[in-house]
C-alpha positions in Angstrom: 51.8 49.1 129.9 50.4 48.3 126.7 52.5 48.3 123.5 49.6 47.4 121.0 47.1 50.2 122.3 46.7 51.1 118.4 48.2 49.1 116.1 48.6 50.1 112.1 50.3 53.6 112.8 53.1 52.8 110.3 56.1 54.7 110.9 54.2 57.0 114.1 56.7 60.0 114.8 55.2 62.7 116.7 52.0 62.3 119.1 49.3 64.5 120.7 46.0 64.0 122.8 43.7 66.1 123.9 40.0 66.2 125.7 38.9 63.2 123.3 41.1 62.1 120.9 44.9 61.2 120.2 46.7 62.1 117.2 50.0 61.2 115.5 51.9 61.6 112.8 53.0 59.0 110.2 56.0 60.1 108.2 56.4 58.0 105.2 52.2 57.9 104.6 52.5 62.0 105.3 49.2 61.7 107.1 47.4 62.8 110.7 45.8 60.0 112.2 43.6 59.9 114.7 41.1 57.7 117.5 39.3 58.3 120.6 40.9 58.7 124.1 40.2 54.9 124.3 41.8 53.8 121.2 38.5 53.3 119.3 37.4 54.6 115.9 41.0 54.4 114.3 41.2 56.3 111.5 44.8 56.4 110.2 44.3 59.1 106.9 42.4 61.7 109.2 44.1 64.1 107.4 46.4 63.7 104.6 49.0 65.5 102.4 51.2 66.0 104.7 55.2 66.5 103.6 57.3 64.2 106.0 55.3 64.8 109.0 57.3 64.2 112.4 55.9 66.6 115.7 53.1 67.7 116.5 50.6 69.4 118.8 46.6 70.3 120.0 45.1 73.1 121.5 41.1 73.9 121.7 41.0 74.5 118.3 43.7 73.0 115.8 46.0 70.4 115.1 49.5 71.4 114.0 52.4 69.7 112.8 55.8 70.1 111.5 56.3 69.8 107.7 59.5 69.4 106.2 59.7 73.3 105.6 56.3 74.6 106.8 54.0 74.1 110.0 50.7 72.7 109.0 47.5 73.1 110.8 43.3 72.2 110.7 40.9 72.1 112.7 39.7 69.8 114.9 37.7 68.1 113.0 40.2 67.8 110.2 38.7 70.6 107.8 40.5 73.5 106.7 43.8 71.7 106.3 46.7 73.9 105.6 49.5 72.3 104.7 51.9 75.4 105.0 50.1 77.7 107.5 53.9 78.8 108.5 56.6 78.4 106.5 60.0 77.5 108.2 62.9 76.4 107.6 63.0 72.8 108.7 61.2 72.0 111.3 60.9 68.6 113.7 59.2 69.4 116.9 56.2 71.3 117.6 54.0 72.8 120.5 51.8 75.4 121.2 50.0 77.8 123.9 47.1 80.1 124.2 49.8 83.3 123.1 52.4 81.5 120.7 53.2 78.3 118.3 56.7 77.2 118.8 58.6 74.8 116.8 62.5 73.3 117.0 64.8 74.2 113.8 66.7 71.0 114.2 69.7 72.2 112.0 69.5 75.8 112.9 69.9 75.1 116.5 66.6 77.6 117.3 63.4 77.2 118.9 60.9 79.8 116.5 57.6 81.5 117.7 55.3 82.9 116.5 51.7 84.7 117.1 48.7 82.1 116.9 47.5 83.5 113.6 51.2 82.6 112.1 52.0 85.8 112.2 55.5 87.9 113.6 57.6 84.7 112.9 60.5 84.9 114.8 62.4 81.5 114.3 65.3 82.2 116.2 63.5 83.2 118.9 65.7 80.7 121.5 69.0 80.0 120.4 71.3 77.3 121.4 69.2 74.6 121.0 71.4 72.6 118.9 69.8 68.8 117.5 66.3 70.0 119.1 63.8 67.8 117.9 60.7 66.8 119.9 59.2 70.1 122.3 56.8 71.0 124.5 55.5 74.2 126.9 53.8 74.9 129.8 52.7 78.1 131.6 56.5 78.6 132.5 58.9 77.2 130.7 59.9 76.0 126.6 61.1 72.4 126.9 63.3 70.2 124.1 65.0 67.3 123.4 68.9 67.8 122.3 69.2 64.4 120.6 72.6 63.8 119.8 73.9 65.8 123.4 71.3 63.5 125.3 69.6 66.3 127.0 66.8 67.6 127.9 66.6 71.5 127.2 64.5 74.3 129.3 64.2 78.1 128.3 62.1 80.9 130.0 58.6 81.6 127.8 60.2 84.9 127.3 63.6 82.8 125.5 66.1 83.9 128.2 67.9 81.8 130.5 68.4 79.3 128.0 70.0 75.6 129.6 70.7 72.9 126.7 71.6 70.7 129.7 68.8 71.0 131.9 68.7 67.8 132.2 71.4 65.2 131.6 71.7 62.0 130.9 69.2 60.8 128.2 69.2 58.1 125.2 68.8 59.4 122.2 65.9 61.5 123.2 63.3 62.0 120.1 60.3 63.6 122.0 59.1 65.5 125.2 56.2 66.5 127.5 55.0 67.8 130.3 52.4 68.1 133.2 52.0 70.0 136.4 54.4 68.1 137.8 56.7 66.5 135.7 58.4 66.3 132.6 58.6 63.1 130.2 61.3 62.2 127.5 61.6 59.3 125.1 64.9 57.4 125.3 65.0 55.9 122.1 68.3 54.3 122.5 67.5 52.7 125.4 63.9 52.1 124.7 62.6 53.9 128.3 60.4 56.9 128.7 62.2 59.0 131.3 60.8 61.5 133.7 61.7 63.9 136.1 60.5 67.1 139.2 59.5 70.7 136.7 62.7 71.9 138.8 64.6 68.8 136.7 65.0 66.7 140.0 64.3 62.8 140.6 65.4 62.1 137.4 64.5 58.4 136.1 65.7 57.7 132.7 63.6 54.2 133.1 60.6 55.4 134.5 58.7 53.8 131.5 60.8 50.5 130.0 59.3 48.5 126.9 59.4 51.4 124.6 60.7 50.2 121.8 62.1 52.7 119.1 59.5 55.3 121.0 59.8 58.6 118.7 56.6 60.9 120.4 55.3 61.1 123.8 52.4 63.1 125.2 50.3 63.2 128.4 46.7 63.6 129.6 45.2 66.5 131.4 45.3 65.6 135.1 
């Protein structure tokens, strides 16, 4: 493990990688920052603007990330920065797919959706996701972290069978993620990145320990 991979990301919330690059938010700067896959060519004020950044996510074609009352997005590059491509009420998390952006309304207790043009907003499209706050999605499944309930939360794409406590037993859990095999939390208040089976099994709340204060997780391609 290596705490120091990039240093200078001053109050780094949410996190995202993809083919070539990582990405993260900084909160009080409101800015994207940004550096290769091997934590070269730092640059912290990729984009900037940004109102009280905290999740965010990548597909093949944008960065988004959650504003204090709007999804913003670019593109890869970092042109075309809209600041308020969807405006929400007040959203944390963020994640997206080839059919649908998602986000967590922390104090509605929703997870919204909507088309990837930002268009048929539906943002209580899951309900009963109280104190969501980091997300993410795969080919099967909506994912969240129920911070003050310690949880890890899993719906169907299509929002039904909604379980708050699909997995039990977290600290504080800011942020979440997930590969074809597992599923990765950040226990902030026990500064440990947990994982567990896609079926919620073999849970390991200390999979990962040495994370101090860790607020974003995300995980390569394998």
């Amino acid at each position: 493990m290596n705490q120091n991979f990039i240093t200078g990301a001053l109050y780094a919330r949410g996190v995202a990688v993809d083919g070539s690059h990582i990405y993260w938010v900084s909160y009080n700067n409101g800015t994207i920052g940004r550096a290769d896959l091997d934590g070269q060519n730092v640059n912290q004020s990729f984009i900037t603007d940004a109102y009280g950044p905290w999740g965010m996510a990548v597909d093949g074609s944008h960065i988004y990330w959650a504003n204090r009352s709007a999804i913003g997005r670019a593109d890869l590059d970092g042109q075309n920065v809209n600041q308020s491509f969807i405006s929400v009420s007040f959203p944390f998390g963020v994640a997206v797919n080839s059919s649908h952006i998602y986000w967590t309304n922390y104090f509605g207790g929703t997870i919204g959706r909507a088309d990837p043009d930002g268009g048929n907003m539906n943002e209580s499209f899951v309900t009963g996701a109280s104190n969501a706050i980091g997300m993410a999605v795969d080919s099967n499944h909506i994912y969240w972290a129920d911070y003050y309930n310690n949880t890890i939360g899993r719906a169907d794409l299509d929002g039904g069978n909604v379980n708050p406590s699909f997995i039990t037993g977290a600290s504080f859990p800011y942020d979440v993620a997930v590969d074809s095999r597992h599923i990765y939390w950040t226990n902030s208040g026990r500064s440990t990145i947990g994982r567990a089976d896609l079926d919620g099994q073999n849970v390991n709340q200390s999979f990962v320990t040495g994370a101090f204060n860790a607020t974003g997780i995300a995980v390569d391609l394998e």
